[in-house]
Each structure stands twice: as C-alpha cells, then as structure tokens.
MMTF fields as JSON, N, C-alpha, C and O atoms, coordinates in Angstrom:
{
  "mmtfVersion": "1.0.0",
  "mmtfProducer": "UNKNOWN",
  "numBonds": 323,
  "numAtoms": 324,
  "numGroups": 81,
  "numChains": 1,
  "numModels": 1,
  "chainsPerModel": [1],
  "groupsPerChain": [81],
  "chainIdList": ["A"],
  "bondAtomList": [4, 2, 8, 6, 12, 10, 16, 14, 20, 18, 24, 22, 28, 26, 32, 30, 36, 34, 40, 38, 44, 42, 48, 46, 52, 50, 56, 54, 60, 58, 64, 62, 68, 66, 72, 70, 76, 74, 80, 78, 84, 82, 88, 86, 92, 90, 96, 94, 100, 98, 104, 102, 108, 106, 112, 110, 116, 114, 120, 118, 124, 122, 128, 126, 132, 130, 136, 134, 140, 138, 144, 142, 148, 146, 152, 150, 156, 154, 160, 158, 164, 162, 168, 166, 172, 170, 176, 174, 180, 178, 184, 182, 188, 186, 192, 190, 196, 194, 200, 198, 204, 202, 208, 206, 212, 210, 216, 214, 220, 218, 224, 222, 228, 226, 232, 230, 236, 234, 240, 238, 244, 242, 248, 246, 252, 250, 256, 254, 260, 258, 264, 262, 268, 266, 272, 270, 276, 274, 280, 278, 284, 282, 288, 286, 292, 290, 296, 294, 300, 298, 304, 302, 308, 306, 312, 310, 316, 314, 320, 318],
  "bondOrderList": [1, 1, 1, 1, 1, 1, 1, 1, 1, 1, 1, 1, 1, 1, 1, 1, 1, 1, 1, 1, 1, 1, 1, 1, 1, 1, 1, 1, 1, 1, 1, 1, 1, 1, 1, 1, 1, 1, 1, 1, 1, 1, 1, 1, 1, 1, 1, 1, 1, 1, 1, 1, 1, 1, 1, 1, 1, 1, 1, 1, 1, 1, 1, 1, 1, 1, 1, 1, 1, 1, 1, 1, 1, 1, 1, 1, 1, 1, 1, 1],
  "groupList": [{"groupName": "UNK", "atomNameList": ["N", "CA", "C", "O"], "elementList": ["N", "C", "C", "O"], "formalChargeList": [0, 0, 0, 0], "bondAtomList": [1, 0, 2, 1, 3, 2], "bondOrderList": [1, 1, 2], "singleLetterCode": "X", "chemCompType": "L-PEPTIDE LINKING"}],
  "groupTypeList": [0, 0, 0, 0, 0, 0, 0, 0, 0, 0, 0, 0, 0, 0, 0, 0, 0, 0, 0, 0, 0, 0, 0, 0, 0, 0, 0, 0, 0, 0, 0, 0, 0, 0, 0, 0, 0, 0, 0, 0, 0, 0, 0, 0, 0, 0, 0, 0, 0, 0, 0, 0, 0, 0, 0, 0, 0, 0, 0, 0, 0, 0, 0, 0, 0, 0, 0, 0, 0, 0, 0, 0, 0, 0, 0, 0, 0, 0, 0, 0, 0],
  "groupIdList": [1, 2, 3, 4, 5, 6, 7, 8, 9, 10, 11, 12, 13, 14, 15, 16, 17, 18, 19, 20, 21, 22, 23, 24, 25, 26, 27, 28, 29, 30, 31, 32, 33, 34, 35, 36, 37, 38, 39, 40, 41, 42, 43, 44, 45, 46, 47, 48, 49, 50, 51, 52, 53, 54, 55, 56, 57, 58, 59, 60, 61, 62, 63, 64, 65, 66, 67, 68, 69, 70, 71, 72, 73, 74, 75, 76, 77, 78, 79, 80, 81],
  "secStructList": [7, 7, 7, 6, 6, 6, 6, 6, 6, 1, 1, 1, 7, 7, 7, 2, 2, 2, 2, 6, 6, 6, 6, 6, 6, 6, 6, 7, 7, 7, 7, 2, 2, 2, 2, 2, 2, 2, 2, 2, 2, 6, 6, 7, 7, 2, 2, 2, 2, 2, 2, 2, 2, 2, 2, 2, 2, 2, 2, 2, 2, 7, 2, 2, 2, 2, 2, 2, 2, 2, 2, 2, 2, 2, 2, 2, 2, 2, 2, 2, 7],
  "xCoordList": [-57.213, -56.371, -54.919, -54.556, -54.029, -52.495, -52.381, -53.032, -50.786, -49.93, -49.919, -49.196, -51.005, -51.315, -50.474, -50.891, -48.804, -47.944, -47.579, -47.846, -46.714, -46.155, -46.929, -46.506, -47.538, -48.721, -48.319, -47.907, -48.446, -48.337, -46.854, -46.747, -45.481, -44.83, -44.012, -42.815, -44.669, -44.019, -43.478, -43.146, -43.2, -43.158, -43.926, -43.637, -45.203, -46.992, -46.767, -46.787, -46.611, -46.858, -47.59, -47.409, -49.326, -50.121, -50.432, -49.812, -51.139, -51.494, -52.324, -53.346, -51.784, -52.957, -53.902, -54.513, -54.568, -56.349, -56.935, -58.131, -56.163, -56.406, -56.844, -57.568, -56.094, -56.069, -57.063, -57.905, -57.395, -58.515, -59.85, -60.772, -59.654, -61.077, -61.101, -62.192, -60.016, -60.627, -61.046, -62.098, -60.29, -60.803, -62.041, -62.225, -63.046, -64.18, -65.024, -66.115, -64.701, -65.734, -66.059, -66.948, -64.527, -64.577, -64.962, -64.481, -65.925, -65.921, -64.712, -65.05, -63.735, -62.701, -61.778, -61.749, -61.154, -60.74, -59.012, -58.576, -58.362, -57.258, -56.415, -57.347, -55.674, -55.045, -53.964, -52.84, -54.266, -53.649, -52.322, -51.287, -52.694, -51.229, -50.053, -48.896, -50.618, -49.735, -49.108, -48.109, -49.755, -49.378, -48.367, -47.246, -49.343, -47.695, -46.488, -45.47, -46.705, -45.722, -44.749, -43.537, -45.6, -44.199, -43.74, -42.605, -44.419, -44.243, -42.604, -41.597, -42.925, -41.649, -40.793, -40.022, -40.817, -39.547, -38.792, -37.565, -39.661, -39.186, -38.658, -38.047, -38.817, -37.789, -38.871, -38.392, -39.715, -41.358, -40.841, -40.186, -41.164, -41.291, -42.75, -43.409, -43.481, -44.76, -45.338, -46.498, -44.72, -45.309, -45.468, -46.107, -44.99, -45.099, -46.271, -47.164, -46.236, -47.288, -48.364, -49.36, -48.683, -49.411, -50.041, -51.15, -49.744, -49.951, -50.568, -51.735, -49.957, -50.368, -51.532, -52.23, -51.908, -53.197, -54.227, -54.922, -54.341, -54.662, -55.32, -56.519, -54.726, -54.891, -56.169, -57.287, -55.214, -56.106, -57.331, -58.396, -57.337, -58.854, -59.92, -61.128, -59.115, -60.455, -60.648, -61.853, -59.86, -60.212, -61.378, -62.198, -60.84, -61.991, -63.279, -64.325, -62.904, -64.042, -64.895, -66.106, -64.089, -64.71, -63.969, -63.064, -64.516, -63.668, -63.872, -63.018, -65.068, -65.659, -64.759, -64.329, -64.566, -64.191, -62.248, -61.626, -61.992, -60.262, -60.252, -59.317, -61.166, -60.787, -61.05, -60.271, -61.596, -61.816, -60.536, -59.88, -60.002, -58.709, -57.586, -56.944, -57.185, -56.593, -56.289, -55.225, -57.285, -57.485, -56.613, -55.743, -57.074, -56.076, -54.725, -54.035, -54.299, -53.123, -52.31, -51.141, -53.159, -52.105, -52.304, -51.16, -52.827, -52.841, -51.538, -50.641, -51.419, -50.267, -48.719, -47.679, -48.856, -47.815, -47.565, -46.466, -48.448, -48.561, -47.681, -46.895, -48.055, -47.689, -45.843, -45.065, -45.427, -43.905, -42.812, -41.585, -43.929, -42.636, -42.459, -41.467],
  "yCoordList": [52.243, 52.263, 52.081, 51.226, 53.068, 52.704, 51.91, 51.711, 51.338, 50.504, 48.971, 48.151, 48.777, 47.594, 46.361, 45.203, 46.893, 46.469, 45.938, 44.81, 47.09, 47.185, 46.047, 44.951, 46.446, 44.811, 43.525, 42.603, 43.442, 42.5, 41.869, 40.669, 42.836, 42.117, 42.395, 42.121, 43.107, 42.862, 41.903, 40.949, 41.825, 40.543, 39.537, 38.35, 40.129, 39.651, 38.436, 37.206, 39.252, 38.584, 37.732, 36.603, 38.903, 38.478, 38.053, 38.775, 37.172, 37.218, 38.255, 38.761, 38.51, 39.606, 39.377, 40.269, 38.137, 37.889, 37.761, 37.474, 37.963, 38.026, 39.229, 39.412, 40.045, 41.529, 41.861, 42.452, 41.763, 41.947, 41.791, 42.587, 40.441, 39.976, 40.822, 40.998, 41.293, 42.265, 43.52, 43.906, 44.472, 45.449, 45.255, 46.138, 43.674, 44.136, 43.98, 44.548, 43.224, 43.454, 44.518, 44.658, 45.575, 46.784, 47.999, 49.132, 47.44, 48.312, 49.44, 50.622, 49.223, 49.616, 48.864, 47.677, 49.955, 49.15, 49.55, 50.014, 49.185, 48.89, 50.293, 50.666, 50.805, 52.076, 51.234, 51.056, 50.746, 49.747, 50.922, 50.658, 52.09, 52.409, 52.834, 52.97, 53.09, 52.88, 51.255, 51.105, 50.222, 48.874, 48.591, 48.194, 48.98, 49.122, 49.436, 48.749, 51.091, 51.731, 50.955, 50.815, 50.428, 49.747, 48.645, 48.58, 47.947, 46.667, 46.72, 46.015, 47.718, 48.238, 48.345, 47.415, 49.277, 49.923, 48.846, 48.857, 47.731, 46.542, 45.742, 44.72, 46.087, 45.188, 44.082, 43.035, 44.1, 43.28, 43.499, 44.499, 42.344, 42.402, 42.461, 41.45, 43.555, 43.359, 41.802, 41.452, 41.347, 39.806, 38.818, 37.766, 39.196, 39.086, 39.875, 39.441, 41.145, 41.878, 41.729, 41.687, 41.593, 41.042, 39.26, 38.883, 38.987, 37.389, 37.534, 37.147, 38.104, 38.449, 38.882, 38.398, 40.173, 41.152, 39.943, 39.428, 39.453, 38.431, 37.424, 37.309, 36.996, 35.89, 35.964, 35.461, 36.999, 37.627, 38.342, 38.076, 38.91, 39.7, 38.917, 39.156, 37.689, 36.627, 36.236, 36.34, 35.485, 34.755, 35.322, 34.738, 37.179, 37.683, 38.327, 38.584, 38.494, 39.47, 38.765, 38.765, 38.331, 37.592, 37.94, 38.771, 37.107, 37.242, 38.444, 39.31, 38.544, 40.264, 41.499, 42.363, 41.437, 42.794, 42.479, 43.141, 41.15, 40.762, 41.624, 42.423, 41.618, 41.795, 43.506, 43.969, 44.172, 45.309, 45.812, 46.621, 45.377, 45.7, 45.419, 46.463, 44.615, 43.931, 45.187, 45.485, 45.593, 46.824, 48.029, 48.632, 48.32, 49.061, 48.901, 49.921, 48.016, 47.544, 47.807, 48.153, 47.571, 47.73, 48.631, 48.772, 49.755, 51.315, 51.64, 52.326, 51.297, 51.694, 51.242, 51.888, 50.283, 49.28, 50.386, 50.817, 50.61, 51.174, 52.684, 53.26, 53.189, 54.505, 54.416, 55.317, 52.792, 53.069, 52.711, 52.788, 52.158, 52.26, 53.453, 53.599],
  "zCoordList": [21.001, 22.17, 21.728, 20.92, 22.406, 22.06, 23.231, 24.257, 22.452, 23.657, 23.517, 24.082, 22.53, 23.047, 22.32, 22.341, 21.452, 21.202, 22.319, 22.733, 23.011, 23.652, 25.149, 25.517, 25.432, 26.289, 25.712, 26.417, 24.294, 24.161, 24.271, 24.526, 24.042, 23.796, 24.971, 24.892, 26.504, 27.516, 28.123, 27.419, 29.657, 30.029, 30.182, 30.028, 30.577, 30.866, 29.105, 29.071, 28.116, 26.685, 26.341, 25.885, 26.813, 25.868, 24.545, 23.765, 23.922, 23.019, 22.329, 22.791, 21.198, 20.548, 20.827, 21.416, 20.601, 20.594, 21.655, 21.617, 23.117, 24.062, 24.818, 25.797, 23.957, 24.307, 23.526, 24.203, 22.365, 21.284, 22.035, 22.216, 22.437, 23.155, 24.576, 25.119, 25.115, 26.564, 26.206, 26.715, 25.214, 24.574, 23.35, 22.513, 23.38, 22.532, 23.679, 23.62, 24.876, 25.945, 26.922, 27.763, 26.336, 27.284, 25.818, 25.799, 24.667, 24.273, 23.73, 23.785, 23.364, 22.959, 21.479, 21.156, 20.858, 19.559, 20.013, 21.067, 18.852, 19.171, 18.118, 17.405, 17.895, 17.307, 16.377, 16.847, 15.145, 14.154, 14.551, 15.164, 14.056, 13.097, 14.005, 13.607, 15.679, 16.618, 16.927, 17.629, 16.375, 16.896, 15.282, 14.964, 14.774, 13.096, 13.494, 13.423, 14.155, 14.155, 15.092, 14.929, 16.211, 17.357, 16.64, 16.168, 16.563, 16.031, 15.121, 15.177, 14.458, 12.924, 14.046, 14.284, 14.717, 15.975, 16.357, 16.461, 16.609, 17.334, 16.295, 16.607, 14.965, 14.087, 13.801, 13.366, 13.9, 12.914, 11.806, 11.511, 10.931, 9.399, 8.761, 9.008, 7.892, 7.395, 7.342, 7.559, 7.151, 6.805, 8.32, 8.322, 9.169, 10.99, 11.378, 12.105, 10.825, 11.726, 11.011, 11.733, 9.458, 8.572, 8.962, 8.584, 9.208, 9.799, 11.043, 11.095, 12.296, 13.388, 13.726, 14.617, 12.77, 12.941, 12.478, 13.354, 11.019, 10.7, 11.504, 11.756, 11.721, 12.706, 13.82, 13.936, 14.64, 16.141, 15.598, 16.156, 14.942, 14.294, 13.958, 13.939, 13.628, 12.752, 13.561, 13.79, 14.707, 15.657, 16.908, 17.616, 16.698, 17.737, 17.282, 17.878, 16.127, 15.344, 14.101, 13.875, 13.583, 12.114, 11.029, 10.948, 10.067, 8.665, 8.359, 8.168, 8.299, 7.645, 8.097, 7.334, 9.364, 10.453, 9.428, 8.598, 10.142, 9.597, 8.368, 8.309, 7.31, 6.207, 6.112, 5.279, 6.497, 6.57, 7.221, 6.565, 8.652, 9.37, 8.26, 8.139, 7.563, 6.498, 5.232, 4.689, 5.091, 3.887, 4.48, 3.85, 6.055, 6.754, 6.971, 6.992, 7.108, 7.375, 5.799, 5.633, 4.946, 3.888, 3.64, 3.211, 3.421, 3.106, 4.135, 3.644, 5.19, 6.136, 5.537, 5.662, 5.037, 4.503, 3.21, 2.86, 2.805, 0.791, 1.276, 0.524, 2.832, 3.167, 3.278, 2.965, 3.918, 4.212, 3.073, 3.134, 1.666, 0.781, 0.052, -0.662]
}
C-alpha cells in the first residue's frame, strides 16, 4: 500500500506500528520503497527511516519478518548512493 508516509506524518500522526497493525489485519502490506521515497522528500535521514521501519516491524510482525524488511531497506539505501 502507498501513502502510508504520508498518513503517518499527517496531522492524524500515526504511529508507524499502528498503521502496520491496521494494514496486517486488513490483510495488506505496506510499499517500503514508496515510504523510502517520501520519507527522503521530507528530508528523513537513512538512519531515521532505518530506526523507524525497525522498530514498527518488530513490534508488529517479528524479528524474523523486521529482518527480512531490513535486507529491503538496504538494497534501497545501496540503490541511492
């Protein structure tokens, strides 16, 4: 799912893991490299959005899933230097 930067860092300003947890009960995943991409737009530093994803993934999914999302995240990272 896109957008779900942008959700989060509306006025509403959800928490990631909040949003994580409504999109695993609606059956839905989240579109990393659109939430990269805003995130950067918005002047995120890798190590913010790296921490962030982190965080909310483990907390909704597990270590296992975090670390698999984690592998993604840096192939994306490996793509912008």
């Amino acid at each position: 799912m896109s957008g779900v930067f942008r959700a989060m860092s509306s006025t509403t300003g959800l928490p990631l893991e909040i949003i994580l947890d409504i999109l695993k009960k609606n059956n839905m995943v989240v579109s990393w490299k659109d939430f990269i991409d805003s995130s950067l737009k918005e002047g995120w530093k890798w190590k913010t959005i790296t921490e962030r994803i982190s965080y909310s993934v483990n907390e909704i999914y597990g270590a296992r899933y975090r670390d698999i999302i984690m592998r993604v995240v840096q192939y994306y990272a490996s793509l912008e230097k």
